[in-house]
N, C-alpha and C positions, 0 to 999 in steps of 0.2 A: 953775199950772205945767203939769197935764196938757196943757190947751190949746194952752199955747204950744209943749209938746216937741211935739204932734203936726203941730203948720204948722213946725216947721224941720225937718221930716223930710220934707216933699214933695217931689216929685223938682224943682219948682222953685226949692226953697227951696235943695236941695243944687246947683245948679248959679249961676254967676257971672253976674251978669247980662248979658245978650245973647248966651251962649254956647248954640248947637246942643247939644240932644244927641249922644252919641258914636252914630253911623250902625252899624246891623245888620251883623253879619257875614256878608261873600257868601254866597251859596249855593253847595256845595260838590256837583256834580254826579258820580252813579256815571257809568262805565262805560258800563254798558248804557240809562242815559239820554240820552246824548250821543250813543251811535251810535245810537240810534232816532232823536233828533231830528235826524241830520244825514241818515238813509237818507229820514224821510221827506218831505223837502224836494228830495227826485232821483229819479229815475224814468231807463227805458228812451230811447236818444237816438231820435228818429224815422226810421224804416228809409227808405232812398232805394236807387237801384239805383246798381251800381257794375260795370266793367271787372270781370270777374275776376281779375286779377291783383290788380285794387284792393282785392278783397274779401278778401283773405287774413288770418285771423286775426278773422275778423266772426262774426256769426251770423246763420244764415237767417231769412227775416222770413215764408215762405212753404215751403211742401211744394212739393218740386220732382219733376213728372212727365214721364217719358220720351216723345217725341212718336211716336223711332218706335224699330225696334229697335237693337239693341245688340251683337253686328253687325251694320251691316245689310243685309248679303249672307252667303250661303254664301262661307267663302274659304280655298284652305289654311294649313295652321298648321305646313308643311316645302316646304322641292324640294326640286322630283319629277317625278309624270307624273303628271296627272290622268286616270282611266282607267276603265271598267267591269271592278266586281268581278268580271262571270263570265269575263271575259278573263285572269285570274289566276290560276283555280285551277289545282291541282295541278304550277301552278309552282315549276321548281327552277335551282339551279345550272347541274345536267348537263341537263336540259329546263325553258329557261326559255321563258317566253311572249313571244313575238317580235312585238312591236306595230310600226306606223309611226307616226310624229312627225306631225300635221295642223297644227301649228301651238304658237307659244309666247304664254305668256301670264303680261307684268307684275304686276306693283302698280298699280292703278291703270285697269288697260286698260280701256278703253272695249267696242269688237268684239270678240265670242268664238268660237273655230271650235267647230263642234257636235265631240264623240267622237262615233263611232257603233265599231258590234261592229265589236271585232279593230283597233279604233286607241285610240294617245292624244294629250296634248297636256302638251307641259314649262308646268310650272307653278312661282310663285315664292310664296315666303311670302307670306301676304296678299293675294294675288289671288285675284279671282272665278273661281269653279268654274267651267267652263264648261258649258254645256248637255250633258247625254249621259253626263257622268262620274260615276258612282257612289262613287268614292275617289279618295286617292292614294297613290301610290307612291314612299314616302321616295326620294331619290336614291342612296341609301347600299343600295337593295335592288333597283338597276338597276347595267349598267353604262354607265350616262351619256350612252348610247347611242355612245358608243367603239367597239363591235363587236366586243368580246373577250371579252366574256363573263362580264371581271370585275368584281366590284359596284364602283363610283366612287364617289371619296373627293367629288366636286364637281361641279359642273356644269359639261358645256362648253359651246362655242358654238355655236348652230344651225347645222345642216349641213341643205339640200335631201337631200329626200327621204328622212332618216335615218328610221333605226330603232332602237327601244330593245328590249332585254332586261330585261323583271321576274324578278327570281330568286324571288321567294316569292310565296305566297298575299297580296292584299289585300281586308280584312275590310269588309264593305259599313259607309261611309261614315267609314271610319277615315282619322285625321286630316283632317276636315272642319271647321272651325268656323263650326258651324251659324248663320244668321241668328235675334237672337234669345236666342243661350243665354246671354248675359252679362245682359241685360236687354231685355226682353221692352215694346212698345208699350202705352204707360198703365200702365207701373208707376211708380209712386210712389218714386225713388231715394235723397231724402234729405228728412226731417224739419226740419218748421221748428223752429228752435232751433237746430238744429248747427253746432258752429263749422267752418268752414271752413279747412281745410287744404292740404296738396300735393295729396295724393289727392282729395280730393273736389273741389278744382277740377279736377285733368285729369277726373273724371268728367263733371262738368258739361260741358266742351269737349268732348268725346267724344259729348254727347248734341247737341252742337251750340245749347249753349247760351252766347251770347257776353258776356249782362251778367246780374246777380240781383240780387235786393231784399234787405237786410243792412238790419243794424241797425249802423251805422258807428263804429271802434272811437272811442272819446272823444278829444282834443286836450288836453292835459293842458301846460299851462306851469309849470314851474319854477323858482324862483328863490329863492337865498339872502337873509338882511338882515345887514348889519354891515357897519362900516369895517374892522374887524380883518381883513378875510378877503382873501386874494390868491389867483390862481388856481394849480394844481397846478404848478412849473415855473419861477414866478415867486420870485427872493428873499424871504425872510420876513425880515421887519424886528423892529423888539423890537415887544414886545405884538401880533406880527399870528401868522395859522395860514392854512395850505392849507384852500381853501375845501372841503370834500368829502362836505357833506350836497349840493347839488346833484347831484353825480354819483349817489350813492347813491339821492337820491328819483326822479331821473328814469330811470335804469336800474329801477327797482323799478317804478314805472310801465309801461315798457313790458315788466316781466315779468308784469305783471297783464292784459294786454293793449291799453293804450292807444298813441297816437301819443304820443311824449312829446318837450315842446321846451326844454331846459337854456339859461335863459337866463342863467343864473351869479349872481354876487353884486352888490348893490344897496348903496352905502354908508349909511349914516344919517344921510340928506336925504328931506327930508319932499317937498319939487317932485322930485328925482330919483327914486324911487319912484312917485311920482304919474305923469313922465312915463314910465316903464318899461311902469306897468300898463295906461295908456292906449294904448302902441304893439301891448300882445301881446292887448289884450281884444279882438279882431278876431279873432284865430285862436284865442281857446281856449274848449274846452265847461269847461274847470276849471282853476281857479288854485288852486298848493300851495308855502305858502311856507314857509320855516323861520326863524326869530330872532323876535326884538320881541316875543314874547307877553308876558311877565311885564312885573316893575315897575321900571322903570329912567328914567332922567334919557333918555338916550339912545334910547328904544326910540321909533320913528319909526313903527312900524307900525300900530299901534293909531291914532295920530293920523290916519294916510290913510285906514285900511278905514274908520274911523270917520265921517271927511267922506264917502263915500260913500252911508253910511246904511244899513241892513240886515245889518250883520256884528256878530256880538255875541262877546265876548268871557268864558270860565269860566274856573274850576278845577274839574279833576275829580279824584276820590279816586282815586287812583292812582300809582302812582309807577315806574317815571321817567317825566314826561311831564304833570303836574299842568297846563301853562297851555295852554288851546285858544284856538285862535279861530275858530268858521264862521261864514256867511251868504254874501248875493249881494250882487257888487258891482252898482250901477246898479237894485235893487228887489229887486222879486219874479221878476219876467221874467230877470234881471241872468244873470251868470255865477257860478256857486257857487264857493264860496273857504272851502277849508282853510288855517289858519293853524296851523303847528307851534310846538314850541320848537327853539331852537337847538343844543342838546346832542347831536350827534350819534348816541346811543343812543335818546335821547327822538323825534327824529325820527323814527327808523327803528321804531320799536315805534307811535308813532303814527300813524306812512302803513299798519303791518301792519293797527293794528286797526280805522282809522277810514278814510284814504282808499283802501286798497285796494276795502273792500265797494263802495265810489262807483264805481271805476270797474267795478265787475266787475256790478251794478246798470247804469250807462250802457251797459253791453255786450251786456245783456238775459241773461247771464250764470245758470244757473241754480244755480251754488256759487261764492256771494257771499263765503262763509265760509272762512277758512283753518279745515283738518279738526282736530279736539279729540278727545285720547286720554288713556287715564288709562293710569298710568306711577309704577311704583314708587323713589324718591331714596332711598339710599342713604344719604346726609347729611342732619342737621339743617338747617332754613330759617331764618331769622328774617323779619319781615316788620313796618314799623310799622303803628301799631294805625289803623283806619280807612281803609288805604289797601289798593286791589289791588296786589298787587306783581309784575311782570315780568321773573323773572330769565331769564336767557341760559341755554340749557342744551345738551346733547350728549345725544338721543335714540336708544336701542337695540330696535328692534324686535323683535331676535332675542329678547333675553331680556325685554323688557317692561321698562327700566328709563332713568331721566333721571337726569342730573347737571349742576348748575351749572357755567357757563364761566368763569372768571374774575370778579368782584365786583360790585356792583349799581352802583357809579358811571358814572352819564351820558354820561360822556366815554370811554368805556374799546372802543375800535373793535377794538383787537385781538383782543380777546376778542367783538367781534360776528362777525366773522370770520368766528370758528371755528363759531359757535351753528349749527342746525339746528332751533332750537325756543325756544320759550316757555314756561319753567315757572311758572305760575299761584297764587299764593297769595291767597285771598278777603282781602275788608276786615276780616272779623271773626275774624281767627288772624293772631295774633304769634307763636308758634313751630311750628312742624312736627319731631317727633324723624325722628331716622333712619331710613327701610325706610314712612314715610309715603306714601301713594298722594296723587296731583297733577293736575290737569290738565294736559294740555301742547298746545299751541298748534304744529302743524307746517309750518315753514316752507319746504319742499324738496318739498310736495305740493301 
């Protein structure tokens, strides 16, 4: 009898014949496993030169040096009268110093008359000093050469053979701007790495620089999945909803700094789909989709990333937002592909934690990371057991303290809204009491 009990208890014995064993349960992926494996399968996009205007929003790929100076003339910085200081002093009202006019001089001007002693020459903002003039003389401390004597609110128009009156003393080389003092030949103006702005492109054009090496912001295509979904505007039928994870993922994209292309919603067709991804994989460094991850009759996504070959499909311990999908479409070489869930909450906390890093990595970006602050909640948490949890919350800086927004369900936009933050609860805590310190995840930095 021992015998025999012992061979009906072998796992063959216990199962039917020809029946598989029941297959392992997935592997249930953290967090910070996922965004490692998906950071490092991406890298920096390869810098090329671009138009400056094109470059706006890029990062330099090179330390950019001044060829030559910064202004690069002496030129005034008022009208006036360009003049020698010793021809001013002791200039007044009741004895001003009575110069003749030699000549006027633009923006721009090309020919300049010399000043010599006991003359000057009307000069305009931004024009070159002329040879001889040591300063100048505001117009507002002349009069205008009018012949009254009193100081002029303007300039007027060249009169043969005029003469101006300085009423005050001018300070050797006051209001000059010097060639040079803004930036100086072979200085080094901006660091490679720096994102490119307003400012620092009129720098660059100012140095007369017309194109620069960038690291090019990424191409980022988006697109919804589902029959259900109509576009914003459009009647909603029974069982359908306004599409509005596309707008939201592709506005978030280009606030992380990509080109971002909303290609809207894709029904659930498996060749409609296929022909989508094949129209836009031409212009994108990354494809970000939302719906079809999970397990459904209907989920059409997984069956296309899948014929492609290289996209894999998880869960990760987390919630909201448990089903991923990355890899590259077309190989190794391919186009990298985020695959979200549909839940509108779950998407958006998944492009926070997972594709933002990507594109802000393809930007050569050096704070990949939305900033993490600890933050005392006011309210008890709950959180289930083995998952991170992401609640929506309303972050106070003043007094150091977080509060959830409205309830942990997926769907609940009104309350993402409002959010400003990400209150954090590890895998390993199911409750938090009240006046508990958090991490919080800030979304508005």
């Amino acid at each position: 009898m021992t015998g025999s009990t012992e061979h009906s208890t072998t796992p063959a014995a216990c199962c039917d014949a020809g029946t598989d064993p029941a297959p392992a349960a997935p592997r249930l992926w953290t967090v910070d496993e996922h965004l490692a494996d998906v950071l490092a399968a991406v890298g920096p996009l390869p810098a090329i030169e671009l138009q400056l205007l094109d470059a706006q929003g890029c990062r330099l790929d090179e330390d950019v040096v001044a060829d030559g100076d910064l202004p690069p003339f002496d030129n005034s910085s008022m009208d006036g009268y360009a003049v020698r200081t010793a021809d001013t002093e002791g200039a007044t009202d009741a004895y001003p110093s009575v110069l003749p006019v030699v000549g006027d001089i633009a923006a721009g001007a090309g020919e300049l008359p010399r000043v010599g002693p006991g003359q000057a020459a009307r000069i305009m903002t931004g024009a070159p000093l002329p040879p001889g003039a040591t300063a100048v003389a505001p117009v507002e401390w002349t009069d205008g050469g009018t012949g009254t004597g009193v100081a002029a609110a303007a300039m007027t128009a060249p009169v043969p053979d005029e003469e101006v009156r300085v009423l005050r003393p001018v300070a050797e080389g006051a209001h000059i701007r010097r060639a040079g003092s803004d930036v100086a030949a072979g200085t080094k103006v901006l660091d490679a790495g720096t994102r490119l702005g307003p400012t620092q492109l009129g720098l660059l054009a100012a140095i007369g620089r017309a194109t620069v090496k960038v690291r090019p912001r990424p191409r980022v295509v988006v697109l919804s999945t589902g029959s259900e979904l109509v576009q914003p505007g459009e009647p909603v039928g029974p069982g359908q909803i306004a599409d509005s994870n596309s707008f939201t993922l592709t506005a978030a994209a280009q606030e992380a700094g990509a080109i971002a292309y909303r290609v809207g919603a894709v029904p659930d067709d498996a060749d409609r789909l296929r022909a989508v991804l094949e129209d836009q994989l031409g212009r994108a460094d990354l494809i970000v989709t939302s719906g079809g991850v999970s397990v459904g009759a209907y989920d059409v996504v997984k069956e296309v990333f899948e014929s492609y070959g290289g996209v894999d499909f998880r869960k990760l311990r987390m919630q909201p937002g448990k089903p991923q999908g990355f890899g590259r479409i077309g190989g190794a070489a391919g186009v990298p592909l985020l695959a979200l869930p549909g839940n509108p909450v779950s998407a958006y906390i998944s492009f926070e934690l997972f594709v933002r890093p990507v594109i802000r990595t393809m930007l050569g970006a050096p704070d990949v990371h939305r900033p993490v602050v600890r933050a005392l909640c006011p309210v008890a948490l709950r959180s289930p057991a083995g998952r991170r949890q992401f609640l929506r919350g309303r972050h106070s800086a003043a007094d150091g303290t977080v509060e959830p927004v409205g309830g942990a369900g997926s769907h609940l936009v009104g309350a993402l809204a409002r959010a400003d933050c990400l209150i954090t609860v590890p895998e390993d805590v199911t409750e938090l009491p009240a006046g508990s310190e958090v991490d919080v995840v800030l979304l508005d930095s």
